[in-house]
C-alpha positions in Angstrom: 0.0 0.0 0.0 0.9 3.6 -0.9 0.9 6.5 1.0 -1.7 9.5 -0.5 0.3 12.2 1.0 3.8 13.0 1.0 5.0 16.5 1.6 8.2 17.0 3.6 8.8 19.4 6.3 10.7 21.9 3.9 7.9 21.9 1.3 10.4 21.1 -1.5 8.2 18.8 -3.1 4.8 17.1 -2.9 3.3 13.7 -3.8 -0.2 12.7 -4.2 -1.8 9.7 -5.0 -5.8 8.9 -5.3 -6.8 5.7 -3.1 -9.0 4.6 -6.0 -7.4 6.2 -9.2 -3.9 4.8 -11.5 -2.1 8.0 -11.3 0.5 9.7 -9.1 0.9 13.8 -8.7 4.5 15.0 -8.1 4.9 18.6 -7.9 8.3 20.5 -7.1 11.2 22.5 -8.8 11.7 22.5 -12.6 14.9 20.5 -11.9 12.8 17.6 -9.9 9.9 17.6 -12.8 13.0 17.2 -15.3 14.9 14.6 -13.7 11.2 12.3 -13.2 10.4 13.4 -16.7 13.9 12.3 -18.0 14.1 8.5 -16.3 13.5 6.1 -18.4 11.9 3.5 -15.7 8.7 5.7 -14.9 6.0 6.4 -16.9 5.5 10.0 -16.3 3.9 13.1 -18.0 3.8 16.6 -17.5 0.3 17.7 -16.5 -1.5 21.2 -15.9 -4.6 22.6 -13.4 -6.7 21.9 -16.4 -5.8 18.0 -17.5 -8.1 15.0 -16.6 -7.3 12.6 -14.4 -10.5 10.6 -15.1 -11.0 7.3 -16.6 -10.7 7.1 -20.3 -8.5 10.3 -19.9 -5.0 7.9 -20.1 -4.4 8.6 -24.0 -1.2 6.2 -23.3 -2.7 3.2 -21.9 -6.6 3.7 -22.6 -7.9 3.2 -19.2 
């Protein structure tokens, strides 16, 4: 099991996941989006206020 919160005392970074959805939020600096967005072993996307998060939304996968 996951945790759906992680935000560190410093407030450097943030992670959120939904109990019942596939997806994982990680906000934080340019550099930390970067390096996630660069690593080869994560499927991971850059995502805005106004992007779905709602099934049938995953135009990668299809769920």
């Amino acid at each position: 099991m996951m945790p759906q919160l992680l935000w560190p005392a410093g407030h450097e970074w943030a992670l959120a996941s939904e109990i019942d959805g596939d997806s994982t939020i990680v906000a934080g600096s340019a550099e930390l989006v970067a390096a996630i967005l660069a690593d080869p072993r994560l499927e991971a996307f850059p995502v805005g206020p106004e992007d779905a998060l709602t099934e049938g939304s995953d135009l990668v996968n299809g769920s």
